[in-house]
N, C-alpha and C positions, 0 to 999 in steps of 0.2 A: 419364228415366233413373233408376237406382236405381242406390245405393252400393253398389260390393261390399264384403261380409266374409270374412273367414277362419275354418274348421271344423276342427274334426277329427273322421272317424266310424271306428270300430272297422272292420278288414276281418279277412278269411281270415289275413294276414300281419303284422298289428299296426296303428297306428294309419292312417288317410289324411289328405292335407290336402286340401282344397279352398278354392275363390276362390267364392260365390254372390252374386248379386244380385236382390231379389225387388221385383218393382213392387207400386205399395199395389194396382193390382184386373188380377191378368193373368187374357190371355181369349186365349190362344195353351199351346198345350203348351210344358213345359220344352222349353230346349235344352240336350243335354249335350255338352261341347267336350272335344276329345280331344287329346293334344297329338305333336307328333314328338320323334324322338330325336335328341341325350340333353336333351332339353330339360324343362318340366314346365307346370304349368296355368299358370303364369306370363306365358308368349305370348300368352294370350289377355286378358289385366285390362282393356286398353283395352279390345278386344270387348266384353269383359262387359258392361262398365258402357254403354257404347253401344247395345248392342243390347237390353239389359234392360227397353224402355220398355209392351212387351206383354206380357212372359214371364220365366218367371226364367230363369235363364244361370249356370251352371255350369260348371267348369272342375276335375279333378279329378290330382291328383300321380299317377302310378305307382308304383305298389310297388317302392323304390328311387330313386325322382328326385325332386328339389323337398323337400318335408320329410316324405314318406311314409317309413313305416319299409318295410326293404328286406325281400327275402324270401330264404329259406334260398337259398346259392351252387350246391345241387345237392336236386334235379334244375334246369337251366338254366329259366329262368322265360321263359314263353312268352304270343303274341301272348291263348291261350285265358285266360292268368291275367290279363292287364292287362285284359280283357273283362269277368271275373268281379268285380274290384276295380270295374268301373266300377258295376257291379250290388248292391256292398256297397254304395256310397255313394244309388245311387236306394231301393234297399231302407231303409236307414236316414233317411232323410228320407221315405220315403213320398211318392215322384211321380209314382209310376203310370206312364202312357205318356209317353216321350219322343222330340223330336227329338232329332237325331246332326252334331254336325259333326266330323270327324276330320281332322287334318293329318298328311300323310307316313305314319308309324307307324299315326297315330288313324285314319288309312282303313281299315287292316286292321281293329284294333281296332273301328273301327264294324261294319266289316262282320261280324267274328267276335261282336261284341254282339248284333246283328239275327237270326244264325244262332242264338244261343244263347235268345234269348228275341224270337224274331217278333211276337206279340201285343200285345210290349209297347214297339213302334217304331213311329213314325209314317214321316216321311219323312226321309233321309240328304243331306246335304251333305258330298262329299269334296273337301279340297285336294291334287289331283294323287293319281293312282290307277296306279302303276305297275307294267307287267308285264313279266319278268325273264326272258331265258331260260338255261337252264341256265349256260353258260360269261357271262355278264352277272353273273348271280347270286354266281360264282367271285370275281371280279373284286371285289363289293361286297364280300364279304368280305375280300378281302385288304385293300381300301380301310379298311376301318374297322375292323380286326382292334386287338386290344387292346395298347397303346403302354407298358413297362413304364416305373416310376420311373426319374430317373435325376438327377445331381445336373449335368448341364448342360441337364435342364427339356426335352428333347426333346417328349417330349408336348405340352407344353405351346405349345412352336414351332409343332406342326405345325398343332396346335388353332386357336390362332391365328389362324394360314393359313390354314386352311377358311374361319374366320370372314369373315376377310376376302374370301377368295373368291367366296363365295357369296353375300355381301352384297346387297342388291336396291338400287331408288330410292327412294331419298328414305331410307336408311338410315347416321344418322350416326355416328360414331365410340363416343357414349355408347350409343347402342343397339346398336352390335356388343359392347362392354365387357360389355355386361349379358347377352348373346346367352352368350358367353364366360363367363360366372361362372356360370350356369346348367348347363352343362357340368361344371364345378365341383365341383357339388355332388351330383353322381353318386357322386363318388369313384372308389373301383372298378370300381364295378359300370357307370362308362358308357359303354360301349358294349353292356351286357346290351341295352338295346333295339332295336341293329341287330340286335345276332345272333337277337333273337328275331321281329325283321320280316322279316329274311330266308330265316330256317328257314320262316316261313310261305307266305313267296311262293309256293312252287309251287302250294300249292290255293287260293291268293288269287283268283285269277280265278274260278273254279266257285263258290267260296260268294259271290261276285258277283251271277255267273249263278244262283243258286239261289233269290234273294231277288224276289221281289213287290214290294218298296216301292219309291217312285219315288226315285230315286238320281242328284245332277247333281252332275258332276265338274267343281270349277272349277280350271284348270289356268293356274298363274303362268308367267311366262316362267323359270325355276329347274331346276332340273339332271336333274329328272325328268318334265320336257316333252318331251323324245325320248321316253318309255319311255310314258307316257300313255295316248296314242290307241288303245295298243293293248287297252285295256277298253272302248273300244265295244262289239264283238261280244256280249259280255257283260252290258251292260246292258238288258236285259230291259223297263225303265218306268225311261228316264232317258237323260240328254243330256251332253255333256262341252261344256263355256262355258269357251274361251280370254281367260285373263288375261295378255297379252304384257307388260303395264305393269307388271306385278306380280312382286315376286322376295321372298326370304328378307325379314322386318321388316315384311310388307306389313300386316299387323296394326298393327301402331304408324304405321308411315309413311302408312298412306293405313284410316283404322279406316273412317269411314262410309264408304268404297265396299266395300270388304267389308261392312261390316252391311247395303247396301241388296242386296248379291247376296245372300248368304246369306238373309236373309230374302224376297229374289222366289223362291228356289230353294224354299222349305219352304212356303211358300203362306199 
């Protein structure tokens, strides 16, 4: 395993953070990790460092979450922009081809990465790949539509709530806290990454279907296990691997069985 460190590389929208970890002789392509919303590369540090022992492993902020600086409020910043930041930060390290792992958000995001520069993707790993249909899609939105200030901290309640709700196994109270302060530090802008996953949704499925590279969906038992299955059809060179044991934290609460899937998945 290799230590992770902390970056900053210049993007399109100001600076980026990033988490890497580089082993002394890798003999495997980077993996770049993508994270869900409003969350930031932070989810993954365990990962990193776990999974780093043949490759390096990357974990990069969005423009706007974690300590990236945020991008202008308008035009609304979308799934193609947090694609192209992930491509400032390969670009500026010079890594040539990479793997992809995306969570939630980052499955678009991978996918929309792949579409944007094919050549320079090896093979994809998504955590749950969910397909929406129109009046579904309504609903997400109103779900997670933007909570304004208030001084009996409503937001903050509800935030909370989710947290807890959606909590998985083996995820404790100090892990939901941190779950929770991540959130945080979106400020305003957090919910910009639903509303720009789910503006994407509707041609999420076809640049799916549009991609060549082998593509395996590992799908936790979490709130987007109904909506899932339905990217099969679409997988062209690639499988969907039920994780029923696995929910939100599954990255902390259970790291090496995620790094032994993710790494049989990428070969």
């Amino acid at each position: 395993m290799a230590r992770p460190v902390r970056k900053f590389v210049d993007g399109q929208h100001g600076q980026i953070h990033l988490r890497i970890a580089t082993p002394a002789a890798p003999s495997k392509r980077p993996l770049a990790c993508l994270h869900m919303s409003p969350k930031s590369g932070r989810i993954f540090a365990r990962f990193i460092e776990a999974a780093a022992d043949d490759r390096i492993v990357l974990a990069h902020d969005y423009p706007g979450f974690g300590e990236s600086d945020p991008p202008p409020s308008s035009p609304p910043v979308t799934i193609e922009d947090y694609a192209q930041s992930l491509w400032d930060v390969v670009d500026a390290l010079g890594l040539g081809v990479i793997d992809l792992l995306g969570y939630h958000t980052g499955s678009e995001v991978a996918a929309e990465a792949a579409r944007q520069r094919p050549d320079q993707v090896g093979a994809i790993v998504m955590i749950s790949a969910p397909v929406f249909s129109p009046e579904e899609l309504k609903l997400m939105h109103e779900t997670y539509e933007h909570i304004p200030l208030d001084v009996e901290g409503t937001r903050f309640r509800i935030m909370w709530e989710k947290v807890v709700h959606h909590r998985g196994p083996g995820t404790d109270l100090e892990a939901m806290a941190m779950s929770f302060a991540e959130n945080l530090r979106a400020g305003e802008n957090y919910e910009w990454g639903h509303r720009a996953a789910f503006e994407y949704a509707p041609k999420y499925p076809a640049v799916v279907g549009a991609l060549s590279h082998r593509i395996t969906v590992l799908m936790p038992g979490d709130e987007l296990a109904e909506f899932t299955p339905r990217i099969a059809p679409y997988l062209a060179n690639g499988e969907i691997i039920a994780h029923p044991e696995w929910g939100h934290g599954f990255l902390d609460a259970h790291t090496e069985a995620a790094v032994t899937a993710v790494k049989a998945a990428l070969g």
